[in-house]
PDB file of N, H, CA, C and O in Angstrom:
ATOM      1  N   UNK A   1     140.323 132.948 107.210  1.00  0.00           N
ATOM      2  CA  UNK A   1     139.403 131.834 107.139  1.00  0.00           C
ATOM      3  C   UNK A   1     140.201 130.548 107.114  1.00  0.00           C
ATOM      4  O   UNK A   1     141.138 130.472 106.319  1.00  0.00           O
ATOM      5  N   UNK A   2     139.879 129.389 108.020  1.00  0.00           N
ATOM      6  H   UNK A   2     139.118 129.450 108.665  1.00  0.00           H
ATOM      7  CA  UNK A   2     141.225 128.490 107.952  1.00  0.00           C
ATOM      8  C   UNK A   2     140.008 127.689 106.999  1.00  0.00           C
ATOM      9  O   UNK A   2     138.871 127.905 106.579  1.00  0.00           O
ATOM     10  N   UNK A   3     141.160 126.523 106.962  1.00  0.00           N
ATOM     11  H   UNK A   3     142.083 126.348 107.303  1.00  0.00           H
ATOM     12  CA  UNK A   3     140.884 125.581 105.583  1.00  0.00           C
ATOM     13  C   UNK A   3     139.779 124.605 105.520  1.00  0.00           C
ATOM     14  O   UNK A   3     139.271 124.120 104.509  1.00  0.00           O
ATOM     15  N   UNK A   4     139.476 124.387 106.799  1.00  0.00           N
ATOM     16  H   UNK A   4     139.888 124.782 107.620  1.00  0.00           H
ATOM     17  CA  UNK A   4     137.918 123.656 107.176  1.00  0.00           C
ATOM     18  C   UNK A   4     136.553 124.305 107.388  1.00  0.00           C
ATOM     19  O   UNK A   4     135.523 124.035 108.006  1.00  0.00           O
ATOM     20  N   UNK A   5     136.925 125.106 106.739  1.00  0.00           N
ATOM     21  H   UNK A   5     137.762 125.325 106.237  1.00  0.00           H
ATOM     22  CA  UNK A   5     135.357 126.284 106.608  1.00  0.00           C
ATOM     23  C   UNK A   5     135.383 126.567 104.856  1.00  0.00           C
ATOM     24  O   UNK A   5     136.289 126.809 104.059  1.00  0.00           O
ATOM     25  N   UNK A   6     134.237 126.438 104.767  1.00  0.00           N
ATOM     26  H   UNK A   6     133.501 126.242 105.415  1.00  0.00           H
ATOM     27  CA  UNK A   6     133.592 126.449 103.740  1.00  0.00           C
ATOM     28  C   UNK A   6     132.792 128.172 103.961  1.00  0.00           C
ATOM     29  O   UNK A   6     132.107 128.539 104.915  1.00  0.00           O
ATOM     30  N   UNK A   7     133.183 128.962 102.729  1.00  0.00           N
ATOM     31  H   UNK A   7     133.739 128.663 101.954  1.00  0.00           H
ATOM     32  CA  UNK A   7     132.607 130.078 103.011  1.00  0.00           C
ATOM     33  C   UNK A   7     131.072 129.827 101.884  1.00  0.00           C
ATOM     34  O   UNK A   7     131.036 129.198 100.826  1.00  0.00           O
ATOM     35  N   UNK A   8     129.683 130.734 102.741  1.00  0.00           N
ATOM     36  H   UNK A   8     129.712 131.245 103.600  1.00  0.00           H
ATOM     37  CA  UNK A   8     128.865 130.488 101.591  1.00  0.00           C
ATOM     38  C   UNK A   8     128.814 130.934 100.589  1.00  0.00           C
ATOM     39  O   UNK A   8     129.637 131.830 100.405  1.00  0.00           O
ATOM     40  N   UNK A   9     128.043 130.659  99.619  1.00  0.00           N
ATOM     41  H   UNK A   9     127.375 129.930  99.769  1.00  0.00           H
ATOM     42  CA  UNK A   9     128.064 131.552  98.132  1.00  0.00           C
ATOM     43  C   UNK A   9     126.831 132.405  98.300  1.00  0.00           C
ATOM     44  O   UNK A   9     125.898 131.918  98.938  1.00  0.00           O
ATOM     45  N   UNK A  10     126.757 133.172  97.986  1.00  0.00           N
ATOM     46  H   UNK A  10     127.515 133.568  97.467  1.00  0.00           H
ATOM     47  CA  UNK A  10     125.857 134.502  98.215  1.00  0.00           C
ATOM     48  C   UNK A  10     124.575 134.308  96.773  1.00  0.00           C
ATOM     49  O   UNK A  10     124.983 134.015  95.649  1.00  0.00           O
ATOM     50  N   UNK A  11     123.470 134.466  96.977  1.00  0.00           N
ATOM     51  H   UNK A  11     123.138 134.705  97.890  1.00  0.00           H
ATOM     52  CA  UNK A  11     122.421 134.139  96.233  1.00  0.00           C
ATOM     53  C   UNK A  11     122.486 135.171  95.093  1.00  0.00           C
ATOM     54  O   UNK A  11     122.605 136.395  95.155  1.00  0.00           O
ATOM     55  N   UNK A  12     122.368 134.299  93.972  1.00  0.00           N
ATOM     56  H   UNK A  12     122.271 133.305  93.922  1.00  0.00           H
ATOM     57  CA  UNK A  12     122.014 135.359  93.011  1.00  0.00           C
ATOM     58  C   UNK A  12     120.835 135.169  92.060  1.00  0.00           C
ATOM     59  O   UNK A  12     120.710 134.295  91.203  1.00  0.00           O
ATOM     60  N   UNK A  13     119.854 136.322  92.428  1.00  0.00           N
ATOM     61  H   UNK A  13     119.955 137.032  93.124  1.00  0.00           H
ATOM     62  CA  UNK A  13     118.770 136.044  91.983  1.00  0.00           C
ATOM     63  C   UNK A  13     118.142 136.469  90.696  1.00  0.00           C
ATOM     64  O   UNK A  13     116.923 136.510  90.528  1.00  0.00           O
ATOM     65  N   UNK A  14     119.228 136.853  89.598  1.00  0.00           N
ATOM     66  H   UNK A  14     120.218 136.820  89.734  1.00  0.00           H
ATOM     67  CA  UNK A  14     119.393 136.659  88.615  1.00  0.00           C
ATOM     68  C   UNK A  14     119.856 135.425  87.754  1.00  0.00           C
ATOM     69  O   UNK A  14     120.236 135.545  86.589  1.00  0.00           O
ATOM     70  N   UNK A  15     119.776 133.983  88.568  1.00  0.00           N
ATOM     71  H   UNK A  15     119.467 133.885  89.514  1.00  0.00           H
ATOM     72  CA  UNK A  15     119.894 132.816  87.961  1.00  0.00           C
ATOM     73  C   UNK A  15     118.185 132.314  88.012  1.00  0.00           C
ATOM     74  O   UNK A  15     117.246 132.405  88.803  1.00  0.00           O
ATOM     75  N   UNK A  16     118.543 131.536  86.164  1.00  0.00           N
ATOM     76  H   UNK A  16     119.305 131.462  85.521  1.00  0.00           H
ATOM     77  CA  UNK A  16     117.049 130.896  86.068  1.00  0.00           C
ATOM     78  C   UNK A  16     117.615 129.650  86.064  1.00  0.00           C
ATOM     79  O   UNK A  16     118.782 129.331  85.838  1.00  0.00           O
ATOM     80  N   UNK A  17     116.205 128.658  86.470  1.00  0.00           N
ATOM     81  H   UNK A  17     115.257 128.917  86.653  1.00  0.00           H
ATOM     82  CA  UNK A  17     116.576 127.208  86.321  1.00  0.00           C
ATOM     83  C   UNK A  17     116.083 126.556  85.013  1.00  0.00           C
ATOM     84  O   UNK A  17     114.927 126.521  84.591  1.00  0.00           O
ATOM     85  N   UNK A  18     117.341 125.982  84.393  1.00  0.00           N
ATOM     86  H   UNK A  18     118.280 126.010  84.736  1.00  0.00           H
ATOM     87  CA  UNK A  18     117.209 125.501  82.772  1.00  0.00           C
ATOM     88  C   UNK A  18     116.374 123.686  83.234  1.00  0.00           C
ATOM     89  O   UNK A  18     116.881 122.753  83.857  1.00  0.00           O
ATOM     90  N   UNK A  19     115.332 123.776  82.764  1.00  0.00           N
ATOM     91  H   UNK A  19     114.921 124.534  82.258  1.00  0.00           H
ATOM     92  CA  UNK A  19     114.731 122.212  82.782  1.00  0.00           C
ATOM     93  C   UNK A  19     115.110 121.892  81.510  1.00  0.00           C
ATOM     94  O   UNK A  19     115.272 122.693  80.589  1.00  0.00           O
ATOM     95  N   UNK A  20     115.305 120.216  81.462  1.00  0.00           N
ATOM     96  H   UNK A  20     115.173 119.565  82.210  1.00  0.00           H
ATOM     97  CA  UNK A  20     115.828 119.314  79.941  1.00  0.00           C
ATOM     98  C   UNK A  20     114.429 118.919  79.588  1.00  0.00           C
ATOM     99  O   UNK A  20     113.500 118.368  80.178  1.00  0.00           O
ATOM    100  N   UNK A  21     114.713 119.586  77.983  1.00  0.00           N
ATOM    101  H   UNK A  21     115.468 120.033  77.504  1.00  0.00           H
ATOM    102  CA  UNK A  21     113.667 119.314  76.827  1.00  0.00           C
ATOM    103  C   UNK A  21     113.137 118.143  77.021  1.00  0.00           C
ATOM    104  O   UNK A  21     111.907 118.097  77.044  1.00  0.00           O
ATOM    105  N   UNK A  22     114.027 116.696  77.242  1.00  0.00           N
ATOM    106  H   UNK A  22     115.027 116.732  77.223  1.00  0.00           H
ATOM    107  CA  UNK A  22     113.715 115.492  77.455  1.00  0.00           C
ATOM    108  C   UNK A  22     112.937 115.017  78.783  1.00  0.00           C
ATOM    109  O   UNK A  22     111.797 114.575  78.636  1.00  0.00           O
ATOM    110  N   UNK A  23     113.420 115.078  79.899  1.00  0.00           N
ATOM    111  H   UNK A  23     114.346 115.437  80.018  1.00  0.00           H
ATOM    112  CA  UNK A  23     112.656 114.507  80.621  1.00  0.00           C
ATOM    113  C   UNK A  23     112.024 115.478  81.801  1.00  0.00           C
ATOM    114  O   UNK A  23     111.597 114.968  82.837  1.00  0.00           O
ATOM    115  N   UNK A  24     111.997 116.635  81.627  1.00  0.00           N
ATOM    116  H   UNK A  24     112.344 117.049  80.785  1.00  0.00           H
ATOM    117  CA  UNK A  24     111.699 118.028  82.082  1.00  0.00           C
ATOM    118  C   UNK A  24     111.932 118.103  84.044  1.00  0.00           C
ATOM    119  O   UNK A  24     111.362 118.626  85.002  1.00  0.00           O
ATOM    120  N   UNK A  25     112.955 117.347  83.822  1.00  0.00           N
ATOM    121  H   UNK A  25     113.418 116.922  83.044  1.00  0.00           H
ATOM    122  CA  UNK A  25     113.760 117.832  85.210  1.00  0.00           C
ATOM    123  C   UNK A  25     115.057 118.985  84.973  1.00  0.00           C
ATOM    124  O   UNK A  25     115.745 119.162  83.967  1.00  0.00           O
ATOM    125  N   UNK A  26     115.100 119.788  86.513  1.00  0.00           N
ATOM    126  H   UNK A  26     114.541 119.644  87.329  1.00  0.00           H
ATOM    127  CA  UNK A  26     115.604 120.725  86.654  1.00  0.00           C
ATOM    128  C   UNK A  26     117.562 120.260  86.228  1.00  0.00           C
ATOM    129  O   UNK A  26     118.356 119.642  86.938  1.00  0.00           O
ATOM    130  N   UNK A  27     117.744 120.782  85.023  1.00  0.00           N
ATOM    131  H   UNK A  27     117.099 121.284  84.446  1.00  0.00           H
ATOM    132  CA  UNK A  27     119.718 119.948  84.821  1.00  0.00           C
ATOM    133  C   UNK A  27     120.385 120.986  86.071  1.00  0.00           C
ATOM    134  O   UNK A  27     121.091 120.623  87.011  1.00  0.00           O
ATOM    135  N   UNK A  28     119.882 122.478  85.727  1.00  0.00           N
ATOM    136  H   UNK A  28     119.308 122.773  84.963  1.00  0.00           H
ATOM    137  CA  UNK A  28     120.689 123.706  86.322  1.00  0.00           C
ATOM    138  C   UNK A  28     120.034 125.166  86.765  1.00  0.00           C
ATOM    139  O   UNK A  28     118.952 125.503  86.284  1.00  0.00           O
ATOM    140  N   UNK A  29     120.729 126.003  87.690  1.00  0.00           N
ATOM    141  H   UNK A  29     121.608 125.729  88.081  1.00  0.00           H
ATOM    142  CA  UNK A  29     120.670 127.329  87.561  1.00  0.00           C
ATOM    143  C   UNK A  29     121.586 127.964  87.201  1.00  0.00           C
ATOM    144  O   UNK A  29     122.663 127.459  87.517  1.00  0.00           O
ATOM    145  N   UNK A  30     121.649 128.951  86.618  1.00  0.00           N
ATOM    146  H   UNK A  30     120.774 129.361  86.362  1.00  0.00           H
ATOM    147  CA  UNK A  30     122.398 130.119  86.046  1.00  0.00           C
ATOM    148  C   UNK A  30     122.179 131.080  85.175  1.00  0.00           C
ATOM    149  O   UNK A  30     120.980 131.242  84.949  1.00  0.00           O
ATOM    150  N   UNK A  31     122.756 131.644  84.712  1.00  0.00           N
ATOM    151  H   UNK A  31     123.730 131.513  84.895  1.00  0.00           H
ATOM    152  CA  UNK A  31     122.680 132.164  83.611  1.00  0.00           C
ATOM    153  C   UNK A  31     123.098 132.342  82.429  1.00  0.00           C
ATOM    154  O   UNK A  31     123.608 133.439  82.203  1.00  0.00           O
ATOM    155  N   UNK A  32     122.997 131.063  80.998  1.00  0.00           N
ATOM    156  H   UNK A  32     122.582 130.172  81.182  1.00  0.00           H
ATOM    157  CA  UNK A  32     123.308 131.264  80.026  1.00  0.00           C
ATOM    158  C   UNK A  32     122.578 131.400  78.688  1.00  0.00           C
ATOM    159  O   UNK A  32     121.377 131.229  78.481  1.00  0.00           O
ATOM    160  N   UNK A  33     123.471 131.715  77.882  1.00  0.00           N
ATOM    161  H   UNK A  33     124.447 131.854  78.051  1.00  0.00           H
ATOM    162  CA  UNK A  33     122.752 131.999  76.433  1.00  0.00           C
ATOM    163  C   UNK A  33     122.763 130.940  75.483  1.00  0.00           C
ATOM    164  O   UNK A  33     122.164 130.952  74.408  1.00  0.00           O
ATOM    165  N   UNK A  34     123.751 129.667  76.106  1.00  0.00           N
ATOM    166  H   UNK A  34     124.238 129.657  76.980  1.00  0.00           H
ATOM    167  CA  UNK A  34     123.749 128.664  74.542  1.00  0.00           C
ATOM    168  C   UNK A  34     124.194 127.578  75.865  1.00  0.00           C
ATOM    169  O   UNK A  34     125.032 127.854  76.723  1.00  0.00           O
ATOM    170  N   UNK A  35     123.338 126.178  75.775  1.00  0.00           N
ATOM    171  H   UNK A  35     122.657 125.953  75.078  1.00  0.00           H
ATOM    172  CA  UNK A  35     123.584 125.979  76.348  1.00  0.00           C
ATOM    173  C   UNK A  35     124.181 124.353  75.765  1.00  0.00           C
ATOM    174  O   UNK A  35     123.300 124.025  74.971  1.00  0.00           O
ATOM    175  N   UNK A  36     125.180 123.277  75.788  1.00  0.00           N
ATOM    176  H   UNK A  36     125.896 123.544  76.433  1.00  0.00           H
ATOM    177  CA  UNK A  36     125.369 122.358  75.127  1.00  0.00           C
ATOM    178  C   UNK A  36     126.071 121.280  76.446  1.00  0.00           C
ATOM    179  O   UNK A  36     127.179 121.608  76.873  1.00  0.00           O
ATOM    180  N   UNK A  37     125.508 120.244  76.937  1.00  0.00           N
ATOM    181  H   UNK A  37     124.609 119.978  76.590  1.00  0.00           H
ATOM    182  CA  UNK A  37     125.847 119.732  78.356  1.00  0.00           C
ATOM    183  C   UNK A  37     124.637 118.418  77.788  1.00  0.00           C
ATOM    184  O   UNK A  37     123.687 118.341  77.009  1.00  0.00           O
ATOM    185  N   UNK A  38     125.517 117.378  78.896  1.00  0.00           N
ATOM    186  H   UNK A  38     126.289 117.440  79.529  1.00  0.00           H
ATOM    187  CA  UNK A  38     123.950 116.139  78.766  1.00  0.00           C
ATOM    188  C   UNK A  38     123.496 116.128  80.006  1.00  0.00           C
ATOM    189  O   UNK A  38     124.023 116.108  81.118  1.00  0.00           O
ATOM    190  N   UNK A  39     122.091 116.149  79.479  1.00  0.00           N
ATOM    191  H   UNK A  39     121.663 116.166  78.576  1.00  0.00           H
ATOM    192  CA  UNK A  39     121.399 116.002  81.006  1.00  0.00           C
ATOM    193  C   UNK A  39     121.929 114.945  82.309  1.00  0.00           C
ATOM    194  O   UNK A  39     122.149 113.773  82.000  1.00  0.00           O
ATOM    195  N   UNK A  40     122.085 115.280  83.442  1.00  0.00           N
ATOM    196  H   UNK A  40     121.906 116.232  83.693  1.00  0.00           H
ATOM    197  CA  UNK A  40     122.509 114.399  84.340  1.00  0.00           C
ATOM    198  C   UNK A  40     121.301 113.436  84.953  1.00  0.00           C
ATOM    199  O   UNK A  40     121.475 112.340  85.485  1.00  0.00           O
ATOM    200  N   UNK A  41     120.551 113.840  84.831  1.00  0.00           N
ATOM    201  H   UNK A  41     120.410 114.731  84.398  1.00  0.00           H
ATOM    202  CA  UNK A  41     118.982 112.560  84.932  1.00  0.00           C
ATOM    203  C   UNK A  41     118.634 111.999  83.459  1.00  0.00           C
ATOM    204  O   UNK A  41     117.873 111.108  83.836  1.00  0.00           O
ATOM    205  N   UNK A  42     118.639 111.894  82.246  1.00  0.00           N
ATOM    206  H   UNK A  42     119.257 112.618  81.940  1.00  0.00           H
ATOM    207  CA  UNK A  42     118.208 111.060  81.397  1.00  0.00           C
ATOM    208  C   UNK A  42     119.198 110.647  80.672  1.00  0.00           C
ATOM    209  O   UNK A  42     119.087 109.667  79.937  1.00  0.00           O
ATOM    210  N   UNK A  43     120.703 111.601  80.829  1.00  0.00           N
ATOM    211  H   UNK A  43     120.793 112.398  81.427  1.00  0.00           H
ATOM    212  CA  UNK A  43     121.493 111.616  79.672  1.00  0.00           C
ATOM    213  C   UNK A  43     121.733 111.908  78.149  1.00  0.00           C
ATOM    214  O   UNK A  43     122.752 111.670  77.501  1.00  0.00           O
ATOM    215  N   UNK A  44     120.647 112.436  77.760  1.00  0.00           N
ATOM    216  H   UNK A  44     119.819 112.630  78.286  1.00  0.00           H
ATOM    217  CA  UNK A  44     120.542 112.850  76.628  1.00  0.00           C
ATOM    218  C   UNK A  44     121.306 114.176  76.675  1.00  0.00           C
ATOM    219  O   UNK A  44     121.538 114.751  77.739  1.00  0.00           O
ATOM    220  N   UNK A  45     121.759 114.721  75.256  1.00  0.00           N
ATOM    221  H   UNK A  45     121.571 114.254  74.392  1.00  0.00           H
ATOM    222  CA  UNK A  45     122.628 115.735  74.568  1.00  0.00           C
ATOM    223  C   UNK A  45     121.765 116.770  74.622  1.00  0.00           C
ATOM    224  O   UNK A  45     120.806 116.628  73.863  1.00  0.00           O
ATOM    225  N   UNK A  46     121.779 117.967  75.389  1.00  0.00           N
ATOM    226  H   UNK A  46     122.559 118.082  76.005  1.00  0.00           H
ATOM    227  CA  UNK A  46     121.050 119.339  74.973  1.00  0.00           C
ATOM    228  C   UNK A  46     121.928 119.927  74.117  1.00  0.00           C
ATOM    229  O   UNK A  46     122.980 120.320  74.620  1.00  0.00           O
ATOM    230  N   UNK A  47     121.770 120.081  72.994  1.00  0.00           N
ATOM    231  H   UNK A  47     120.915 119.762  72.585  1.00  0.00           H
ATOM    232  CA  UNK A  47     122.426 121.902  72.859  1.00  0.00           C
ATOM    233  C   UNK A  47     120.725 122.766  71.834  1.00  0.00           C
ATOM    234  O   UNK A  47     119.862 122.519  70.992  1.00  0.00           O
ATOM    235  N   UNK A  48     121.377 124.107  73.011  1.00  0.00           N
ATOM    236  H   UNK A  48     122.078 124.308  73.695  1.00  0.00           H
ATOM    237  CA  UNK A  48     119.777 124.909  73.188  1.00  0.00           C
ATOM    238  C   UNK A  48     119.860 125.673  73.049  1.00  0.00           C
ATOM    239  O   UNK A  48     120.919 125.825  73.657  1.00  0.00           O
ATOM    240  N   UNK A  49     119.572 126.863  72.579  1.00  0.00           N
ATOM    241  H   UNK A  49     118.711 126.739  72.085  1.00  0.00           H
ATOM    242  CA  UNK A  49     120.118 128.656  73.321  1.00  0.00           C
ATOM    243  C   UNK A  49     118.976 128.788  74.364  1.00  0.00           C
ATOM    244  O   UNK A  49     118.036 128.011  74.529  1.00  0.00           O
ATOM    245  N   UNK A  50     119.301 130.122  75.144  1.00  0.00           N
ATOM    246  H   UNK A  50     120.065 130.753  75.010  1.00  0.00           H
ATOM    247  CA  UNK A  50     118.641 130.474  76.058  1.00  0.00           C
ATOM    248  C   UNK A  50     116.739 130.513  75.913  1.00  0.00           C
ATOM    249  O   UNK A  50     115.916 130.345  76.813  1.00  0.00           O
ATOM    250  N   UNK A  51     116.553 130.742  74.721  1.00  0.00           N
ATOM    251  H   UNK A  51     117.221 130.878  73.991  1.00  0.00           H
ATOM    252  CA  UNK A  51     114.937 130.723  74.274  1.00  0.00           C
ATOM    253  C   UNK A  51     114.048 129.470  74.273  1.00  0.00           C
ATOM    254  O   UNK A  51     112.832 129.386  74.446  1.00  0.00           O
ATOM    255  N   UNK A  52     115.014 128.468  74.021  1.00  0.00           N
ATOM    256  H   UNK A  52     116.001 128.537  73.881  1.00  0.00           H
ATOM    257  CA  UNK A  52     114.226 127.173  73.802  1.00  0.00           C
ATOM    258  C   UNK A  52     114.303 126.663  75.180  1.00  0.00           C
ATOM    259  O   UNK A  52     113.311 126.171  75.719  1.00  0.00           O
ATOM    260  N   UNK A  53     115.484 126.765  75.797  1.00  0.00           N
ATOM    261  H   UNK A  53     116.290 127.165  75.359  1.00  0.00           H
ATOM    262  CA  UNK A  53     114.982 126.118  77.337  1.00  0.00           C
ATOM    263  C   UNK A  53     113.924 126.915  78.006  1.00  0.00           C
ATOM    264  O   UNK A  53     113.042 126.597  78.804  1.00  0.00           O
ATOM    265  N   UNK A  54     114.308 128.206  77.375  1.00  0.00           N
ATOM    266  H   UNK A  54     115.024 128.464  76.727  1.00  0.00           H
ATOM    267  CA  UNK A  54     113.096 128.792  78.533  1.00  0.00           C
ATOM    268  C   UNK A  54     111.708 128.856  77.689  1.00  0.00           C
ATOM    269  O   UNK A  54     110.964 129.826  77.837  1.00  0.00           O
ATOM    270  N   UNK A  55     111.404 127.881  76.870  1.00  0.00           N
ATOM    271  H   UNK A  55     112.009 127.093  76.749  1.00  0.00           H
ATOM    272  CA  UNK A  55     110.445 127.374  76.360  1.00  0.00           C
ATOM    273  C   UNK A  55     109.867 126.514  76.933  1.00  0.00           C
ATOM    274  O   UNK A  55     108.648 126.342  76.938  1.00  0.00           O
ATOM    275  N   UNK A  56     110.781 125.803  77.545  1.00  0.00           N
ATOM    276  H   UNK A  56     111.771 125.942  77.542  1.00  0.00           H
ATOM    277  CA  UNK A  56     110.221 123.957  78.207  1.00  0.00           C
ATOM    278  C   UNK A  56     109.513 124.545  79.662  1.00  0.00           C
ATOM    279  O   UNK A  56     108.506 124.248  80.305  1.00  0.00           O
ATOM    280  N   UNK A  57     110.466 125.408  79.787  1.00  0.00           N
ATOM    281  H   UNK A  57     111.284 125.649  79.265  1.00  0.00           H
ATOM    282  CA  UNK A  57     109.870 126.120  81.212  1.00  0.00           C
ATOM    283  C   UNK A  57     108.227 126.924  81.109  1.00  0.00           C
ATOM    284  O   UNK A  57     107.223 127.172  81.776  1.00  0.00           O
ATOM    285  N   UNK A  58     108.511 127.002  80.478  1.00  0.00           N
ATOM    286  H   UNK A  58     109.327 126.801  79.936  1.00  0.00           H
ATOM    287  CA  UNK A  58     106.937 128.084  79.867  1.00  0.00           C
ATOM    288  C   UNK A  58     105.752 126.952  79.733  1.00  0.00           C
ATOM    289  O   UNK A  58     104.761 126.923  80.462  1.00  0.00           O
ATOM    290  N   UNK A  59     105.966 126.235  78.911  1.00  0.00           N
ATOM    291  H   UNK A  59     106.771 126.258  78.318  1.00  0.00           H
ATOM    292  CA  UNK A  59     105.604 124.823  78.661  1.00  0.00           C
ATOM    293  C   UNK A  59     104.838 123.986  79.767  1.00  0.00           C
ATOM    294  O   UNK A  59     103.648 123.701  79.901  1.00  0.00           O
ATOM    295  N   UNK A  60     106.317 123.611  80.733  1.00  0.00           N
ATOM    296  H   UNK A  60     107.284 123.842  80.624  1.00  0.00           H
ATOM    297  CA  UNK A  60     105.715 122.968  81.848  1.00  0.00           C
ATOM    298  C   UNK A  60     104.699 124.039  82.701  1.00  0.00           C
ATOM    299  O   UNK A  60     103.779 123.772  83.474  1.00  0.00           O
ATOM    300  N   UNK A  61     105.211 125.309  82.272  1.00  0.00           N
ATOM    301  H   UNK A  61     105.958 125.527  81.644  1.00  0.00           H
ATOM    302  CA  UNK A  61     104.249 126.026  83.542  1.00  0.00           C
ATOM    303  C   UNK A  61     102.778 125.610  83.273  1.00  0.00           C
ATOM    304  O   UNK A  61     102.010 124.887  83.906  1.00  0.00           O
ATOM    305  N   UNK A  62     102.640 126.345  82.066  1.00  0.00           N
ATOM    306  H   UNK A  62     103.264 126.932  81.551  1.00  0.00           H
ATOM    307  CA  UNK A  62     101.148 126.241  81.164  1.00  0.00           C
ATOM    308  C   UNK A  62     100.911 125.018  81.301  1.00  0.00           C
ATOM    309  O   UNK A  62      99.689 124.936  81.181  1.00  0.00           O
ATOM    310  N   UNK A  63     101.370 123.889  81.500  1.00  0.00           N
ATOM    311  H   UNK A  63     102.363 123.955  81.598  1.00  0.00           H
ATOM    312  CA  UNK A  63     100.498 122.615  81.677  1.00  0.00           C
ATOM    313  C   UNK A  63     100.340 122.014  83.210  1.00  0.00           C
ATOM    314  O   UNK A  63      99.758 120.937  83.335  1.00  0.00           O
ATOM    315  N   UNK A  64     100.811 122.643  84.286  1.00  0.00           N
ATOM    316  H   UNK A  64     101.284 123.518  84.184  1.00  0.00           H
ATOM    317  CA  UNK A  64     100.655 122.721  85.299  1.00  0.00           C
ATOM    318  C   UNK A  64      99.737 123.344  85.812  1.00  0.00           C
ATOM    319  O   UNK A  64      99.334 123.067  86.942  1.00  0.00           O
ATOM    320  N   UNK A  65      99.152 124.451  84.970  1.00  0.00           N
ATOM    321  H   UNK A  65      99.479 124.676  84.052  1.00  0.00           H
ATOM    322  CA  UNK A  65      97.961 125.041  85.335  1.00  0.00           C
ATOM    323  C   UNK A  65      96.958 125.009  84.879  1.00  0.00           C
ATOM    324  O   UNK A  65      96.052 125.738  85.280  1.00  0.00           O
ATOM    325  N   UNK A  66      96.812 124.128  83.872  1.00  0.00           N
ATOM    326  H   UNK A  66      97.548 123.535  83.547  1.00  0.00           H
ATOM    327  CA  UNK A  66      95.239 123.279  83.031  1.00  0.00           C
ATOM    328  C   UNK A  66      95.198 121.952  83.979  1.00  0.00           C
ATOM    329  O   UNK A  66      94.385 121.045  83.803  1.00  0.00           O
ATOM    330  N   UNK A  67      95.939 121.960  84.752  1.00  0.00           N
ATOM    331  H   UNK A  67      96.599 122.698  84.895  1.00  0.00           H
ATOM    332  CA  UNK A  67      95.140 120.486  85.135  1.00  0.00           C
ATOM    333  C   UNK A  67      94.837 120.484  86.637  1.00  0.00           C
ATOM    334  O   UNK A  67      94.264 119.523  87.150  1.00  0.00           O
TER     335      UNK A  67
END
């Protein structure tokens, strides 16, 4: 493979997307259990474990579908 090729990354569909508690845009995908990073859209400090982000997610779903 020469040096001006970019090889792709292969999908893994065992990554979830972590939305920020704060302004409930998407920070990431992957897969972790603790998560401590500042959001890159509001800047605020997460640190989360895996349950509470995937709370916000649950969250936004359920209010996406009452209205």
């Amino acid at each position: 493979m020469g040096l001006d090729k970019i090889e792709a990354m292969r999908s893994n569909s065992n990554f979830k997307s972590y939305l920020c508690p704060h302004c409930q845009k998407i920070m990431m995908k992957g897969n972790v259990r603790r998560l401590k990073m500042t959001c890159p859209h509001c800047l605020k400090m997460i640190d989360a474990d895996e349950d509470e982000l995937l709370d916000v997610i649950r969250a936004a779903e359920k209010e996406g579908s009452t209205q």
